[in-house]
N, C-alpha and C positions, 0 to 999 in steps of 0.2 A: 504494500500500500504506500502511496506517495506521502510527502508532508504536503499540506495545503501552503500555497506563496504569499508571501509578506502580502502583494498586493491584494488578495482573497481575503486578509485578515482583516487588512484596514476598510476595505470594504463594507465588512458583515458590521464592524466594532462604529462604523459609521453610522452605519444601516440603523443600526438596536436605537437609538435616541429616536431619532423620526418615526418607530413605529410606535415608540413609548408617546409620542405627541401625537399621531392619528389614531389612537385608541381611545387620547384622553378627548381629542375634540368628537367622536363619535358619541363617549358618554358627555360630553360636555353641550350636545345638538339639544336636550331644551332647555335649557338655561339660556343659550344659546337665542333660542326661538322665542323664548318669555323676553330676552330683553331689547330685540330686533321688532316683534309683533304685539307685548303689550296687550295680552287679548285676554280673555275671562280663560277659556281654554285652555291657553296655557298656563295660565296661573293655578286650575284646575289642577292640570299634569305635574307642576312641580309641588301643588301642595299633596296630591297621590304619593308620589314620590319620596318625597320625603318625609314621608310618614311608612316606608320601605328602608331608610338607611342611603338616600341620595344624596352625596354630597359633591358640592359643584365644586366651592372652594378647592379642594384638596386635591381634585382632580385638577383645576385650573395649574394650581400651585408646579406640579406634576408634569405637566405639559408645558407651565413656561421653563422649569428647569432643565428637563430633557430638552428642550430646542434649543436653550445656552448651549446645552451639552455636546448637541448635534452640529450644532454652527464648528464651535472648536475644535469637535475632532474631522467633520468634513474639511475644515481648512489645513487642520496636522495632516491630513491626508494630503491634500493638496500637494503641500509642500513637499512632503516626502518625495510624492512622484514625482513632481518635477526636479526637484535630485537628484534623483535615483535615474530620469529623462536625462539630465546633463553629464550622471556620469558615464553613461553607456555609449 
């Protein structure tokens, strides 16, 4: 069996933040919609909700730190390859 390449690594290790952020904005879609829409409905849905254990905050929280996260290692990434471009 092969090892997996540095650049596979950086990849996947990029990858992980942005999918930790489109999970949170999926759970984050009515909070989302109560504060874009403003409707009886949704207020409805989030007072359901979190009378279930919904919590926006902490998801929100979650998702802005995973896209810090993802910003800087996409750009360590960056960098690397293009190094790794100019030593080759």
């Amino acid at each position: 069996m092969s090892r997996p390449q540095p650049t596979s690594i950086r990849l996947v290790v990029s990858l992980l933040p942005w999918v930790i952020v489109g999970g949170a904005l999926i759970y984050l879609s009515p909070a989302i919609a109560h504060l874009v829409l403003r409707d009886e409905l949704t207020a409805t849905w989030l007072k359901t909700l979190s009378r279930t254990g919904y919590y926006p905050r902490e998801a929100s929280i979650a998702a802005g730190i995973s896209a810090i996260a993802g910003i800087i290692l996409t750009l360590q990434g960056n960098g690397q390859q293009r190094s790794a471009d100019e030593k080759a």
